[in-house]
C-alpha positions in Angstrom: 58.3 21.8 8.6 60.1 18.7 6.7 63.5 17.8 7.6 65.1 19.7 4.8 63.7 22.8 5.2 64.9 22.6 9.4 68.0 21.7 8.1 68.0 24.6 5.4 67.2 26.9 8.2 69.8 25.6 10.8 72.5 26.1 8.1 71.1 29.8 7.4 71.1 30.5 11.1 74.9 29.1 11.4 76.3 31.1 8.6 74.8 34.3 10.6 73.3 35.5 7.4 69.3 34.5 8.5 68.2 33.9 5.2 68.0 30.6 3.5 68.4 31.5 0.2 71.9 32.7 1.1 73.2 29.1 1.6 75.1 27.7 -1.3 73.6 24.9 -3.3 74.8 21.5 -1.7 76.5 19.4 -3.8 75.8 15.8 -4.9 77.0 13.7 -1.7 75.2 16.3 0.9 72.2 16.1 -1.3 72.6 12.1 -1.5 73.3 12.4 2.5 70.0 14.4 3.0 67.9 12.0 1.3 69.3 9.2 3.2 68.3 10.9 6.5 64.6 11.2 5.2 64.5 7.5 4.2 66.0 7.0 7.6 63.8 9.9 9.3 60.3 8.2 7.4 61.4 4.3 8.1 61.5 5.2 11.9 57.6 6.3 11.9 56.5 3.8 9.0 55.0 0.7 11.4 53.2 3.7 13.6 51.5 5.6 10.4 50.6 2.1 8.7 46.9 1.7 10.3 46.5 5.3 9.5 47.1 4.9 6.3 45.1 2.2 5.6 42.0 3.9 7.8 42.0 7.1 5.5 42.3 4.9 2.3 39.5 2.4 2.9 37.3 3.5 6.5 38.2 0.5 8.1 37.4 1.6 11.1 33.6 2.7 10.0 33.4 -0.8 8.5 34.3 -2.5 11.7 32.3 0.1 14.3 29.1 -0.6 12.0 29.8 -4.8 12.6 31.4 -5.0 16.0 29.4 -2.3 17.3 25.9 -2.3 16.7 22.6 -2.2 18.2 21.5 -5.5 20.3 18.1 -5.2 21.2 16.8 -6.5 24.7 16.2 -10.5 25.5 18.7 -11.6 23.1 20.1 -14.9 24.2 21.9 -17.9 23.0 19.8 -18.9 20.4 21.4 -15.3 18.5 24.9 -17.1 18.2 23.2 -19.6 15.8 24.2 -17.4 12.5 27.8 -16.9 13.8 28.5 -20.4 15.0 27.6 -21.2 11.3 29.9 -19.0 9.8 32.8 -20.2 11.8 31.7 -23.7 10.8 31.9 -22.8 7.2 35.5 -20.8 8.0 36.9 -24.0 9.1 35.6 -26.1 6.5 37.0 -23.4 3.8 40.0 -23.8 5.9 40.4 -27.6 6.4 40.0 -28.1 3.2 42.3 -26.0 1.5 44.7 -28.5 3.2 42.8 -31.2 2.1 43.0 -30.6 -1.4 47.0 -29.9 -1.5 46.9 -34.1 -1.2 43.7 -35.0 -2.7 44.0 -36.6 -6.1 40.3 -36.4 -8.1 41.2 -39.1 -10.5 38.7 -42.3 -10.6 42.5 -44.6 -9.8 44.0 -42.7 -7.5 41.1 -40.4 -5.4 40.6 -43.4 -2.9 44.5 -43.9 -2.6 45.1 -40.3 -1.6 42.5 -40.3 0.7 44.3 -43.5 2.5 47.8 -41.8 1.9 46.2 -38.0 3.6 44.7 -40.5 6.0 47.7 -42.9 7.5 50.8 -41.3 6.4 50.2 -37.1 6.3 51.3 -36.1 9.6 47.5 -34.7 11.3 46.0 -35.8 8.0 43.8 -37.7 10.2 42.9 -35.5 12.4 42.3 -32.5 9.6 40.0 -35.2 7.7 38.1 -35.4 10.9 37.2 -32.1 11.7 36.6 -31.5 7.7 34.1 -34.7 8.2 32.3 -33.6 11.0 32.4 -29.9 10.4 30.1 -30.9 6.9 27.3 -32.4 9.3 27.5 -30.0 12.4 27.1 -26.9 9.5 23.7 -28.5 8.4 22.9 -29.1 11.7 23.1 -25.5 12.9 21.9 -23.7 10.1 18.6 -26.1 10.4 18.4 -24.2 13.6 19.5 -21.0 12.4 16.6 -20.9 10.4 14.1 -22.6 12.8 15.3 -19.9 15.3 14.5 -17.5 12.6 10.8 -18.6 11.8 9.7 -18.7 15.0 10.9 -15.6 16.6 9.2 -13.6 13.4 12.4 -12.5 12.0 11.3 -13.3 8.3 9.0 -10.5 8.2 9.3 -7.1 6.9 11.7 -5.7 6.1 13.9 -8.7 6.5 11.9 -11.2 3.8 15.1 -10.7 1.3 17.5 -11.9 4.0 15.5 -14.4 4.5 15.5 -15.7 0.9 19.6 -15.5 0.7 19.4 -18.3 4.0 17.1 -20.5 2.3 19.2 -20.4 -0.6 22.4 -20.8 1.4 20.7 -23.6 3.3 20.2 -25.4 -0.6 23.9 -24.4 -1.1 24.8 -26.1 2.0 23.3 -29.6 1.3 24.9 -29.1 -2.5 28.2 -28.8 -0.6 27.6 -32.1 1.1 26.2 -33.9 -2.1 29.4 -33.4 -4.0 31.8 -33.6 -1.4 30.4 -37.3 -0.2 31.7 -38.8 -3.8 35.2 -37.5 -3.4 36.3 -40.8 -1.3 35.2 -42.5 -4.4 34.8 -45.6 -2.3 32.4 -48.2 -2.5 29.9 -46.1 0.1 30.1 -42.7 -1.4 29.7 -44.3 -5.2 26.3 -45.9 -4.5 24.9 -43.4 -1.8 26.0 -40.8 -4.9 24.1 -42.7 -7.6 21.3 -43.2 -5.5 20.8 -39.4 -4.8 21.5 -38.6 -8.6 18.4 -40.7 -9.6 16.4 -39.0 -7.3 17.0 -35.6 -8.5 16.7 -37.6 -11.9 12.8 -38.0 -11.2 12.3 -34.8 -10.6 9.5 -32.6 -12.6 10.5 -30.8 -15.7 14.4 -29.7 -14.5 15.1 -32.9 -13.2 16.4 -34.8 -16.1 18.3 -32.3 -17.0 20.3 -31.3 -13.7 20.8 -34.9 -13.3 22.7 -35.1 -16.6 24.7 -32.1 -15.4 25.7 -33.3 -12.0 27.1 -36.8 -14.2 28.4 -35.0 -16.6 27.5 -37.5 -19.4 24.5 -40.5 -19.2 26.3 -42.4 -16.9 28.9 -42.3 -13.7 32.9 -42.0 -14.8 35.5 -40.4 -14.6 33.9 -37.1 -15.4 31.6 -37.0 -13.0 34.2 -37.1 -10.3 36.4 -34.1 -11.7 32.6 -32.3 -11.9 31.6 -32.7 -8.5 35.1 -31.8 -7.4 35.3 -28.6 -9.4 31.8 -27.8 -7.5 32.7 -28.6 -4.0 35.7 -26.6 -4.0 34.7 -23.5 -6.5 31.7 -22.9 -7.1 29.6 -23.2 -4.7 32.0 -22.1 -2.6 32.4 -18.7 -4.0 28.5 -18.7 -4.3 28.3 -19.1 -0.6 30.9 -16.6 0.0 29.2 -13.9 -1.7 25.9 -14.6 -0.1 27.1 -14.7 3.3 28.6 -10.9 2.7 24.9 -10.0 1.0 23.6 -11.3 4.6 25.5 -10.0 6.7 25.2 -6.4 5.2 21.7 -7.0 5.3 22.2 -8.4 9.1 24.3 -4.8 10.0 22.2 -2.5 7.9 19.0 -3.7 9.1 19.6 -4.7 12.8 18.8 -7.8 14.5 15.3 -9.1 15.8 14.2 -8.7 19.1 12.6 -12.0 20.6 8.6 -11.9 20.6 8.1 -11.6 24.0 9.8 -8.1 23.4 8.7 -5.1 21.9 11.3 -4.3 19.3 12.2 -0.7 18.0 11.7 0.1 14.8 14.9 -0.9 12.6 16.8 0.8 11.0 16.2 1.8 7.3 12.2 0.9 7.9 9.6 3.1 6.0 8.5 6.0 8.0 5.1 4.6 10.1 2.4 7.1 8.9 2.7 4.8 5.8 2.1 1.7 7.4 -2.0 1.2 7.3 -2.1 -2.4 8.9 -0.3 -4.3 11.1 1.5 -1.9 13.1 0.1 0.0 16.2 1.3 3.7 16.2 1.1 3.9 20.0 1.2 1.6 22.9 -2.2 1.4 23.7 -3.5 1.6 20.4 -5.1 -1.1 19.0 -3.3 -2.9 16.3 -5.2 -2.8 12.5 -6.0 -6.0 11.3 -6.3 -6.3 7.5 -6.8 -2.9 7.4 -10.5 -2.5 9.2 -9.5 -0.3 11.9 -7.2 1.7 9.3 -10.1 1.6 6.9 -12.0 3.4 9.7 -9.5 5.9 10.8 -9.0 7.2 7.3 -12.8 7.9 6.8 -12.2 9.9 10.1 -12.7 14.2 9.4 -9.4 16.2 10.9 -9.8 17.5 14.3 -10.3 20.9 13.4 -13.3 20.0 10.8 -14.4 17.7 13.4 -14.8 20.5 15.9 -16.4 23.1 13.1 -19.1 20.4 12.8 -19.6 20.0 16.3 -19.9 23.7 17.5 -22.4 24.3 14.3 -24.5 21.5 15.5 -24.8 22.5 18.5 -25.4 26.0 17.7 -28.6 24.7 15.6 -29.9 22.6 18.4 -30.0 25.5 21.0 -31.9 27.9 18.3 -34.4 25.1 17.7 -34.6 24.8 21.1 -35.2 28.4 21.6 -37.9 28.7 18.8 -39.8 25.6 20.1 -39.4 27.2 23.5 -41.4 30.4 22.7 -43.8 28.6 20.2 -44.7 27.1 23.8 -45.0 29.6 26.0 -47.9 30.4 27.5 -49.5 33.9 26.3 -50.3 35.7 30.0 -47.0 36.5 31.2 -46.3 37.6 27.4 -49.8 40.4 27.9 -48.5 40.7 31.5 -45.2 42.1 30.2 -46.1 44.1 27.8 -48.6 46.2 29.7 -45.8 46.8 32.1 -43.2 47.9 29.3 -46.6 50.0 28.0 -46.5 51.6 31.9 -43.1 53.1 32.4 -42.7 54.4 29.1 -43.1 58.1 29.1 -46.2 59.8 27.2 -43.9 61.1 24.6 -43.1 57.8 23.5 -46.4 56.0 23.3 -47.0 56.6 19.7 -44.1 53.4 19.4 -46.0 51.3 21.8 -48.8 50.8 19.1 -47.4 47.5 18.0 -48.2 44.3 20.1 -45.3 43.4 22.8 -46.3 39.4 22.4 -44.0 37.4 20.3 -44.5 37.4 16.5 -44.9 33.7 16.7 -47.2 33.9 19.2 -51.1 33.7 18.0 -52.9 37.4 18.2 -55.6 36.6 20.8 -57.9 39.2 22.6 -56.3 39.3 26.4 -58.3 37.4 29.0 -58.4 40.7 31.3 -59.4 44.1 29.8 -57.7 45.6 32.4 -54.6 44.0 31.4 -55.3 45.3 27.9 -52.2 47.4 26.4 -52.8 51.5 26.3 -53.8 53.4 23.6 -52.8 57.0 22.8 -54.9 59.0 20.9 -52.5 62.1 20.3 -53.8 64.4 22.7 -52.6 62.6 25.8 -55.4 61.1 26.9 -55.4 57.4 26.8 -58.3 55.0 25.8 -59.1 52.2 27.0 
């Protein structure tokens, strides 16, 4: 209940009538007095309800649970804090330079005397100058072993070979960013060492010419080409690095983070599902791992196991009937005479008339028995039986 309806109520309660409606309409000062008490009531509870506010607006707490609070797979060690020492190198250089600039002058006459004035006179110019100038060659030094870090434990591979691309092309960025901020002294080191590296991308193949021209904005060095490489060292390729580092670092969170090789790494996250995976991949622990695709080529010529077992019981069921068949073309033809004259013997008289047809197996050849006493009964209807 807001404030102005408890208040409504409490006045409906005091006037003994229980009903708000009852209460005559305040006038212009209690209304103005009311509001005041709800700016006052809603100021009080403003600092608390801020990071609320901002939550359900924008899922800040999603976005930092899904960065702070990820999976880490097993054996990660030092060589992990490689991307993120980076990344604070480049913060500080963003940083440091910022301050930098608010005394830099990028004029051919004056860039070298702001330098000395930012240098000597700015109070911790020298010092902010310093870690700008050292920050430029630690960041190529660690992201040279970002990326070596990242070749050799396997982290390039699927499904990671776009992330890899946006580091090699951040790693280009990051040499660009030293390029064009070595002229800004304008001294007699930085003109030279800057001419020197313009003529070699000069003599490069096809594009070379061209990006040369670009970089000097004109044929030759001036003026110009000072206000160009400053407008690149502290926009553009800036902002191009910026951008890229978000892209990689989504890429980084949505995809997970490498186990070393010595460990076996899960799956990551957002991976195609493994039935689809034909080479490369083991599906089980002891499986053997495919290599270009003979042992998948194999398994995929492989019947189901319920065909597989279909085939197998119907071959064996054709073996034992050949089997059988071979067995009686085989057999020897006495016991098969000896049996029948026994079947011929307990049969009753009435009965004999069916005992006409030979006992012996229908494979076996019709041969006159060896014994004529073993010879098979006949019945000549009047119960008498020849022999």
């Amino acid at each position: 209940m807001s404030l102005l309806k408890r208040k409504k109520k409490d006045a409906a309660e005091a006037n003994g009538s229980g009903d708000a409606e009852a209460v005559a309409t305040p006038t212009k000062g209690e209304r103005m007095g009311q509001a005041k008490d709800l700016a006052v009531h809603h100021g009080t509870h403003k600092s608390i309800d801020v990071a609320g506010w901002v939550d359900s607006r924008v899922n800040a707490t999603g976005i930092f649970t899904a960065m702070m609070s990820r999976h880490v797979p097993k054996g990660t060690n030092w060589f992990y804090t490689l991307g993120s020492a980076t990344m604070f190198i480049f913060a500080m250089q963003a940083i440091t330079g910022v301050f930098l600039s608010m005394y830099y002058t990028p004029s051919a006459t004056q860039a070298y005397a702001s330098i000395t004035h930012m240098t000597n006179e700015v109070f911790m110019g020298e010092f902010v100058r310093g870690m700008h100038k050292w920050g430029a060659s630690l960041m190529i030094i660690l992201i040279f072993l970002h990326m070596a870090r990242t070749f050799f434990f396997g982290a390039y591979k699927y499904p990671r070979e776009l992330n890899w691309v946006i580091g090699v092309v951040l790693l280009i960025l990051t040499t660009v960013m030293g390029l064009t901020g070595y002229l800004l002294p304008f001294d007699q080191r930085s003109f030279w060492a800057t001419i020197v590296a313009n003529n070699i991308t000069a003599s490069g193949p096809i594009v070379g010419p061209y990006l040369a021209d670009f970089l000097r904005a004109g044929p030759d060095f001036s003026a110009t080409t000072l206000s160009r490489f400053y407008a690149l060292h502290m926009m553009v390729v800036p902002g191009l690095m910026a951008a890229l580092i978000g892209a990689h670092l989504f890429f980084v969170v949505k995809l997970g983070t490498t186990a070393p090789p010595w460990v076996r790494a899960v799956r990551p996250k957002g991976a195609r599902p493994q039935e689809e995976v034909t080479a490369g991949v083991a599906r089980e622990d002891l499986d053997e791992v495919p290599v270009n695709g003979a042992v998948a080529a194999v398994a995929v010529e492989e019947p189901p196991v319920d065909q597989a077992n279909a085939e197998a019981a119907e071959a064996e069921a054709v073996e034992t009937t050949e089997a059988e068949e071979t067995e009686a073309a085989v057999a020897p033809e006495e016991p098969a005479a000896e049996a029948a004259a026994e079947e011929a013997a307990e049969a009753p008289a009435e009965e004999a008339p069916a005992a006409e047809e030979p006992a012996a197996d229908e494979t076996a050849p019709e041969e006159p028995p060896a014994d004529p006493a073993d010879a098979p009964s006949e019945d000549d209807g009047d119960g008498e039986v020849k022999s």
